[in-house]
N, CA, C and O atoms as CSV, one atom per row, in Angstrom:
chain,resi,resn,atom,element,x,y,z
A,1,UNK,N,N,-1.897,-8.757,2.744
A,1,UNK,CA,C,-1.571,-8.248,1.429
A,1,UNK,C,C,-1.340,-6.734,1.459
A,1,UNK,O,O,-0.334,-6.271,0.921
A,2,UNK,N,N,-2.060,-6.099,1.950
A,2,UNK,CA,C,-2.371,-4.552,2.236
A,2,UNK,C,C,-0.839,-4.077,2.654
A,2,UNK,O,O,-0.001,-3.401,2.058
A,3,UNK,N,N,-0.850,-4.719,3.919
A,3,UNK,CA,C,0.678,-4.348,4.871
A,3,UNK,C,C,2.063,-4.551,3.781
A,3,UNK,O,O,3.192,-4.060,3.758
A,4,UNK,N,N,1.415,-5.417,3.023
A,4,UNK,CA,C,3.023,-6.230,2.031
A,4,UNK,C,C,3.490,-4.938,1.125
A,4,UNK,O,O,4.689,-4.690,0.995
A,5,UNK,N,N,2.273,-3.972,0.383
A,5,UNK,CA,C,2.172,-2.849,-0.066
A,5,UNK,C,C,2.691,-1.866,0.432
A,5,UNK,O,O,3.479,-1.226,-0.265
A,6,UNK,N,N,2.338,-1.329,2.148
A,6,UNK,CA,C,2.662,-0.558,2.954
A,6,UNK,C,C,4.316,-0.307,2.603
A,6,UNK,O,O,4.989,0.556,2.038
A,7,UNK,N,N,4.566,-1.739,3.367
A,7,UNK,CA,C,6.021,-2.260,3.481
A,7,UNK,C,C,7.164,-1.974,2.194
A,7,UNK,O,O,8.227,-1.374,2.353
A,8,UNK,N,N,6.824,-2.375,1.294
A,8,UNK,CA,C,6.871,-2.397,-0.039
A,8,UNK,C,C,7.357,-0.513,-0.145
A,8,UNK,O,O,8.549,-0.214,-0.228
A,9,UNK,N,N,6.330,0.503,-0.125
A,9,UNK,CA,C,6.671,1.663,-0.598
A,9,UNK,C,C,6.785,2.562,0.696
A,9,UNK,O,O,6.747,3.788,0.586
A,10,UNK,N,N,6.900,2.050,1.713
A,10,UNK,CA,C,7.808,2.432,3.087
A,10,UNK,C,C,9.426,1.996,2.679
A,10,UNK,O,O,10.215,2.907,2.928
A,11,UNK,N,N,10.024,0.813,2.120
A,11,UNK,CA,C,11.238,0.811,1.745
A,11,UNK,C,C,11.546,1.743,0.983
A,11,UNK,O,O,12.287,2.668,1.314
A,12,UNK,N,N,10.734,1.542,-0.715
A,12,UNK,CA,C,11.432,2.484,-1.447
A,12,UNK,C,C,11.473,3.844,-0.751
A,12,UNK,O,O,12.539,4.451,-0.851
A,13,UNK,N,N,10.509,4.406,-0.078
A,13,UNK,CA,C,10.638,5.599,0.261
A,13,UNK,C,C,12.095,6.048,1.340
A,13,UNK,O,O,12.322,7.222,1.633
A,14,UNK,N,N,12.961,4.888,1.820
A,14,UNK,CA,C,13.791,5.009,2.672
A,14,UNK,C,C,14.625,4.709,2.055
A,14,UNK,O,O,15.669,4.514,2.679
A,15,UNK,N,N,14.662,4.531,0.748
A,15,UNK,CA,C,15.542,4.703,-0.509
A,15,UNK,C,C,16.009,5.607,-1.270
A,15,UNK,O,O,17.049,5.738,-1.915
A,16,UNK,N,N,14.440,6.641,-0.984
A,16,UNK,CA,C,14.521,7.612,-2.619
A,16,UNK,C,C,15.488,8.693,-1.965
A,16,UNK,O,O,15.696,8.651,-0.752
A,17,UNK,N,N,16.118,9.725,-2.822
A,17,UNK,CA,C,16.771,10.561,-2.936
A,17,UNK,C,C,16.106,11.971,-2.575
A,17,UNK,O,O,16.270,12.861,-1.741
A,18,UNK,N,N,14.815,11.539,-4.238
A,18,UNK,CA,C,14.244,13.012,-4.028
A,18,UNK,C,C,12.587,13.473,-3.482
A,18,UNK,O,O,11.529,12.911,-3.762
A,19,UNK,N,N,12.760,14.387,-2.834
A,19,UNK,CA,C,12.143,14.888,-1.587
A,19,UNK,C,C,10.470,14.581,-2.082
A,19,UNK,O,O,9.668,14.336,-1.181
A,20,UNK,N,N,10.053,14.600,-3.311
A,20,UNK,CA,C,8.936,14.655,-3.658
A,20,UNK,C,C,8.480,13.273,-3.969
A,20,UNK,O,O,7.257,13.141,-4.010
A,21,UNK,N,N,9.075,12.400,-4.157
A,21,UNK,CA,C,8.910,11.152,-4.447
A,21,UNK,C,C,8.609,10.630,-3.084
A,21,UNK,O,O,7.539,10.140,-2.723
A,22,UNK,N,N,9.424,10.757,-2.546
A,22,UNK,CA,C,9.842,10.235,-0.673
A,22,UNK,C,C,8.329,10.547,-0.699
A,22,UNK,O,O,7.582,9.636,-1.055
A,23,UNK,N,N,7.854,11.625,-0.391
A,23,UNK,CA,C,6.938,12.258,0.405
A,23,UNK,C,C,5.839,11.433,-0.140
A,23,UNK,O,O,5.050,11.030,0.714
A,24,UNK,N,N,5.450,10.866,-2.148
A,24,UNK,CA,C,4.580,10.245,-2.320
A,24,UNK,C,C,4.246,8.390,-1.929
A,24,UNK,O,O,3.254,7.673,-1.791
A,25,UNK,N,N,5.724,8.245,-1.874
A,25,UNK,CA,C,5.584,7.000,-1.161
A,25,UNK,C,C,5.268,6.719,0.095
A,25,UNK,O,O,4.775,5.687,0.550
A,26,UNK,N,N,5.674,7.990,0.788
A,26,UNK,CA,C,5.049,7.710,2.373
A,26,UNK,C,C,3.767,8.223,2.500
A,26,UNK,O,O,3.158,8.352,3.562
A,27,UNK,N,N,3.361,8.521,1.359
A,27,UNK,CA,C,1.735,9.178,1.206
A,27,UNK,C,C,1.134,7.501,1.018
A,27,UNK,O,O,0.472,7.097,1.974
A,28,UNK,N,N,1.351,6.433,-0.265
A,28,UNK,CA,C,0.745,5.518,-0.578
A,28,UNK,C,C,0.916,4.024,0.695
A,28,UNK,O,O,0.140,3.099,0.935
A,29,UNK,N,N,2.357,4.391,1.302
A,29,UNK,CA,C,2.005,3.506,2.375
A,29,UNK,C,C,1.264,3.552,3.477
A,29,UNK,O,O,0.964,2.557,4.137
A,30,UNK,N,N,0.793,5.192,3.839
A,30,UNK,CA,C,-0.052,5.385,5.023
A,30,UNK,C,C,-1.604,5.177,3.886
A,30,UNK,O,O,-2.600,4.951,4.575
A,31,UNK,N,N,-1.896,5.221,2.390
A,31,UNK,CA,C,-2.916,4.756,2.551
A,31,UNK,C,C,-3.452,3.481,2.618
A,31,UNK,O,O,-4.521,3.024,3.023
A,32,UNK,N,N,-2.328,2.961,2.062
A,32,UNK,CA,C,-2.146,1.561,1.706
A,32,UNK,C,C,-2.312,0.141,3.399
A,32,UNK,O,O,-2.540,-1.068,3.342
A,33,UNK,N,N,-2.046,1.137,4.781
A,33,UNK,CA,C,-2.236,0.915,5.846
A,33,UNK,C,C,-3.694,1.192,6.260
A,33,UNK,O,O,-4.271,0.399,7.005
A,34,UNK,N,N,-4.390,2.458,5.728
A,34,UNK,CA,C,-5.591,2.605,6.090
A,34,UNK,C,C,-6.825,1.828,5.611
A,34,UNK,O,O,-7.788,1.504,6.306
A,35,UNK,N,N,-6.628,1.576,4.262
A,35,UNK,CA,C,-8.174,1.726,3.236
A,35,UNK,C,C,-7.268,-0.184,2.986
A,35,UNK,O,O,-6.091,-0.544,2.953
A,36,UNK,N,N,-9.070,-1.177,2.827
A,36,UNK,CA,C,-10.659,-0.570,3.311
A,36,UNK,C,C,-10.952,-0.898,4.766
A,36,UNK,O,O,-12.101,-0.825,5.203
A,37,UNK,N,N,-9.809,-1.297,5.597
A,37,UNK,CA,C,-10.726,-1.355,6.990
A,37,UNK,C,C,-11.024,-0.194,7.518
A,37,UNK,O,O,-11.923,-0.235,8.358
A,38,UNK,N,N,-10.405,1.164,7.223
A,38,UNK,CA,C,-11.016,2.264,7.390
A,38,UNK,C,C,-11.653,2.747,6.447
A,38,UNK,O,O,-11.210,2.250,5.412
A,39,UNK,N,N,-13.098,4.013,6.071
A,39,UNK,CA,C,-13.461,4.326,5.620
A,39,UNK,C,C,-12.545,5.442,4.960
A,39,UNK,O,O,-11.909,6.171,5.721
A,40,UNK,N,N,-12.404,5.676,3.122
A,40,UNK,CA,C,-11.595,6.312,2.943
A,40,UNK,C,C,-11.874,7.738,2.958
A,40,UNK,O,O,-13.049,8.062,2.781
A,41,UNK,N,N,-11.044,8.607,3.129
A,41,UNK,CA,C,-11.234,10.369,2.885
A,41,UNK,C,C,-11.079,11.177,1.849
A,41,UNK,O,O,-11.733,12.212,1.720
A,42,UNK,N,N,-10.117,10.735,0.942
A,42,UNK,CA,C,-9.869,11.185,0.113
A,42,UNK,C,C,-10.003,10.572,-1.014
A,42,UNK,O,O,-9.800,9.366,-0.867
A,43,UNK,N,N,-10.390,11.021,-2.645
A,43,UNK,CA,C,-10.137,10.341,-3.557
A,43,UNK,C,C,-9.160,9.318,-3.771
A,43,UNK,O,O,-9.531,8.192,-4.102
A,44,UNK,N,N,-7.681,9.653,-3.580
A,44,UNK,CA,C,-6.788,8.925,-3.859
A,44,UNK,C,C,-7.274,7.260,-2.926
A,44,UNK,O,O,-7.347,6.086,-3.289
A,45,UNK,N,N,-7.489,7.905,-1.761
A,45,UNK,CA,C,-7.698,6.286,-0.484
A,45,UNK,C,C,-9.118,5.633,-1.457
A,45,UNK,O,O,-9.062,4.429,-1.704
A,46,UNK,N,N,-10.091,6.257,-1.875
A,46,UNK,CA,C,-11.251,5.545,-2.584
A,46,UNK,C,C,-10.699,4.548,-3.685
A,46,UNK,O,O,-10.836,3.330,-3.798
A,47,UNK,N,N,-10.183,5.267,-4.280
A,47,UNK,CA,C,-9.093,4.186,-5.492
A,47,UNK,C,C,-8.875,3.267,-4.996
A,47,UNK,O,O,-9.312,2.195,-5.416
A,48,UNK,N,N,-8.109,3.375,-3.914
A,48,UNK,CA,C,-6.954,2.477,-3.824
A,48,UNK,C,C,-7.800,1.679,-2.973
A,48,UNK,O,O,-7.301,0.555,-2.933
A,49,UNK,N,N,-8.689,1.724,-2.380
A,49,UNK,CA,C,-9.372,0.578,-1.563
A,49,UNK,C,C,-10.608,-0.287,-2.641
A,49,UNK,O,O,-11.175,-1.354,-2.402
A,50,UNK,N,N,-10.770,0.737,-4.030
A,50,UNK,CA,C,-11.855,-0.556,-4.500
A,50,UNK,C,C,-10.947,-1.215,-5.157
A,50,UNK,O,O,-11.308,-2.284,-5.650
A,51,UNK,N,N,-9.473,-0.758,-5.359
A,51,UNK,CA,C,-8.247,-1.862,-5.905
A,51,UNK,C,C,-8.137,-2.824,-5.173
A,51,UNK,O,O,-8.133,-3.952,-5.665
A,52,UNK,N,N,-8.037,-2.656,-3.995
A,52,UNK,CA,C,-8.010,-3.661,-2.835
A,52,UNK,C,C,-9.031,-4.946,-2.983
A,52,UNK,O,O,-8.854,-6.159,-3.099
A,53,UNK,N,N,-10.119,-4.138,-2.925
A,53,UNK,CA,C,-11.101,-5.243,-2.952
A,53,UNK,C,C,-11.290,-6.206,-4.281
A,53,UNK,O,O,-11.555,-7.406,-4.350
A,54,UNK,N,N,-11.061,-5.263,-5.268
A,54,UNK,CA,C,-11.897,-5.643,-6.429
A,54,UNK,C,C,-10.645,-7.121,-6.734
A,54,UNK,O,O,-10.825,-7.946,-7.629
A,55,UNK,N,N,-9.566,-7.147,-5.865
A,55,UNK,CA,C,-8.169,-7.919,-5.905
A,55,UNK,C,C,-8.591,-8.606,-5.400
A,55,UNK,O,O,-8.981,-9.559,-6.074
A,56,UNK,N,N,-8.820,-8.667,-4.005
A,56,UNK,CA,C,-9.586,-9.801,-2.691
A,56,UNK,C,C,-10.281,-10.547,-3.476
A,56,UNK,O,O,-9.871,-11.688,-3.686
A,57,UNK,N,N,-11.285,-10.170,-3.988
A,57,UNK,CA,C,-12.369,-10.954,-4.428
A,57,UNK,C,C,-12.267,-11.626,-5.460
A,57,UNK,O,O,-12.848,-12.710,-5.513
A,58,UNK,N,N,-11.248,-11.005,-6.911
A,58,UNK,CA,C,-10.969,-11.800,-7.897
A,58,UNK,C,C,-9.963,-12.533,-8.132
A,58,UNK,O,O,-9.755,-13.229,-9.126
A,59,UNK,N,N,-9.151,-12.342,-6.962
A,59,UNK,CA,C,-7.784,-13.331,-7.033
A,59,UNK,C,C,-6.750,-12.732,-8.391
A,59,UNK,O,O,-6.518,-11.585,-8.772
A,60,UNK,N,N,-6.512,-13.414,-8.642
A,60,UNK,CA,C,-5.919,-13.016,-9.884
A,60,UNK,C,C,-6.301,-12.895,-11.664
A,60,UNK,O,O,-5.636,-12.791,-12.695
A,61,UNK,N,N,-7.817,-12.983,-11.292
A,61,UNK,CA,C,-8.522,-12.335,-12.138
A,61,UNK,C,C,-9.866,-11.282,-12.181
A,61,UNK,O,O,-11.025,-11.226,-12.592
A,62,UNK,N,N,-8.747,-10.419,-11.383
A,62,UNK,CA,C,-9.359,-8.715,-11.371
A,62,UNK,C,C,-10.359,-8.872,-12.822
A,62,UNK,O,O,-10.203,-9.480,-13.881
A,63,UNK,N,N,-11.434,-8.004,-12.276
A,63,UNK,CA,C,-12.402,-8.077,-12.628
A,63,UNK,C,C,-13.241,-6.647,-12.957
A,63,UNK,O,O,-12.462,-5.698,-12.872
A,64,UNK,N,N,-14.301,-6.326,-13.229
A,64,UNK,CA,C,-14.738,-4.758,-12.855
A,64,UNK,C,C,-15.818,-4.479,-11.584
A,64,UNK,O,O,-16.681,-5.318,-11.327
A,65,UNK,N,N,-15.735,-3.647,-11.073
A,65,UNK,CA,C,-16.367,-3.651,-9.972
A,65,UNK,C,C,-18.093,-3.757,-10.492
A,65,UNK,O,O,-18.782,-3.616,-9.482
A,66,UNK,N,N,-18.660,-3.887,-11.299
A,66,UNK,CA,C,-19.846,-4.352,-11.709
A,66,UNK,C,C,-20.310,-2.970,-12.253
A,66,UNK,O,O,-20.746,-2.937,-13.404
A,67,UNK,N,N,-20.256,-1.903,-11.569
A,67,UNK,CA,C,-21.211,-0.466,-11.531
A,67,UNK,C,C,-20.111,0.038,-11.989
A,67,UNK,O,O,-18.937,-0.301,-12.139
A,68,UNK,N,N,-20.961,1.171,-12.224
A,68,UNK,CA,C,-20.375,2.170,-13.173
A,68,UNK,C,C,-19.832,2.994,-11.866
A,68,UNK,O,O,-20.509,3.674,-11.095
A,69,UNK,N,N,-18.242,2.714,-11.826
A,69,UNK,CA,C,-17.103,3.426,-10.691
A,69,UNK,C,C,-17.772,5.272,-10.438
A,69,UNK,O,O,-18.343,5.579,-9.391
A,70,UNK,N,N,-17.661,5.780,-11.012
A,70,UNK,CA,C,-18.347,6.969,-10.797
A,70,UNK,C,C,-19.643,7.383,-9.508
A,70,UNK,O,O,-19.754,8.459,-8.922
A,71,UNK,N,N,-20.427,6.255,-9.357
A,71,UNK,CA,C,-21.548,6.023,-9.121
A,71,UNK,C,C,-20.571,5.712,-7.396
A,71,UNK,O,O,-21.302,5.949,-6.434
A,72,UNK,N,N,-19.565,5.389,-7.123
A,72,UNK,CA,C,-18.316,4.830,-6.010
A,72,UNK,C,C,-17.887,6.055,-5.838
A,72,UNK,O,O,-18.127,6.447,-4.696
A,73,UNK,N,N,-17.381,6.779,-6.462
A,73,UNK,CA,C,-16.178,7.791,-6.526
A,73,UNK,C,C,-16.728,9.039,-6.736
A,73,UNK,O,O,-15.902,9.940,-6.595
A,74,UNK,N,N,-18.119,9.487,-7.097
A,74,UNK,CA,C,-18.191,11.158,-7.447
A,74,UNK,C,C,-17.933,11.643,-5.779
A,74,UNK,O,O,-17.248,12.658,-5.660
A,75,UNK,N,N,-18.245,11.236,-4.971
A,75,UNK,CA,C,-18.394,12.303,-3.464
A,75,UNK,C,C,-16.646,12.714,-3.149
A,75,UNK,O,O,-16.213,13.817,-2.814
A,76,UNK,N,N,-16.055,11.754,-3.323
A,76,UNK,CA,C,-14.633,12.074,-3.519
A,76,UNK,C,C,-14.143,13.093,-4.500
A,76,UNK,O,O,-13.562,14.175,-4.424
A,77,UNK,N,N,-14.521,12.462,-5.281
A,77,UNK,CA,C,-13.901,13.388,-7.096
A,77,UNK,C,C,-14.411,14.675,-6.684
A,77,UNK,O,O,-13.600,15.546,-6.997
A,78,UNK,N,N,-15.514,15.180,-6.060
A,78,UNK,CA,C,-15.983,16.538,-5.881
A,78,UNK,C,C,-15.638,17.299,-5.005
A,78,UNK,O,O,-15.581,18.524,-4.904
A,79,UNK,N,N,-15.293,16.038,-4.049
A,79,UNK,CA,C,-14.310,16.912,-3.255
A,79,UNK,C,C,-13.078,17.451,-2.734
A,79,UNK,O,O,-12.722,18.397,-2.032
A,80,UNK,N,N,-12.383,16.126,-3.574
A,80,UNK,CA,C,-10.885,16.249,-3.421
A,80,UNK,C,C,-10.237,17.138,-5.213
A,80,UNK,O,O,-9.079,17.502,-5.422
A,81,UNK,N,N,-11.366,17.253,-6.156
A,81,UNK,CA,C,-10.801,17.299,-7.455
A,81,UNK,C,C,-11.730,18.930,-7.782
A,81,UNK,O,O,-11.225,19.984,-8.171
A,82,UNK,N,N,-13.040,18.684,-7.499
A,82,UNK,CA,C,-13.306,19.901,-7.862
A,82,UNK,C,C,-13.656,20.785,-7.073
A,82,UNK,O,O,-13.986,21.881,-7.527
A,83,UNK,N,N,-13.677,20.536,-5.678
A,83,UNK,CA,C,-13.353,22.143,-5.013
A,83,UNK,C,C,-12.206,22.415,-4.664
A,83,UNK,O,O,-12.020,23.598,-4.378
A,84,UNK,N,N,-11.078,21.509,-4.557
A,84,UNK,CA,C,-9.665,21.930,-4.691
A,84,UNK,C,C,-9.435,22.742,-6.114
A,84,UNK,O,O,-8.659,23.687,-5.973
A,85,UNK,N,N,-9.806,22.619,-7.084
A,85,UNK,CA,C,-9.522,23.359,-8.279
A,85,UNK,C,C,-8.438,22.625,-8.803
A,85,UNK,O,O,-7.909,22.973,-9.860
């Protein structure tokens, strides 16, 4: 499923025109290749891997990850959001 994603915004990106778009699609397919069999680094990869899962597990009825996401995501958020400024 993960790779189908990759694949998915590796095309459009060998589509797009403009330079900033390109660059975000080849941003979401290298995370979309990493996260969750790798541990993620950045906020954005944390997202996108409890999307992953929280998908795996509910099939097609996504669900909430039980906890309060914050409680998942502050070590990221602090570091990718608030010491970047």
């Amino acid at each position: 499923m993960r790779t189908d994603y990759a694949e998915l915004a590796r095309s459009k990106a060998d589509e797009e025109s403009n330079p900033e778009r390109r660059n975000e699609l080849t941003e979401i397919a290298g995370i979309c290749e990493r996260v969750p069999e790798h541990p993620a680094r950045t906020f954005h990869e944390a997202l996108q891997c409890m999307n992953f899962i929280m998908w795996e597990e509910a099939g097609d009825d996504v669900s909430s990850p039980g906890r309060r996401i914050d409680q998942y995501l502050k070590t990221y958020f602090e570091k990718d959001i608030l010491e970047a400024g």
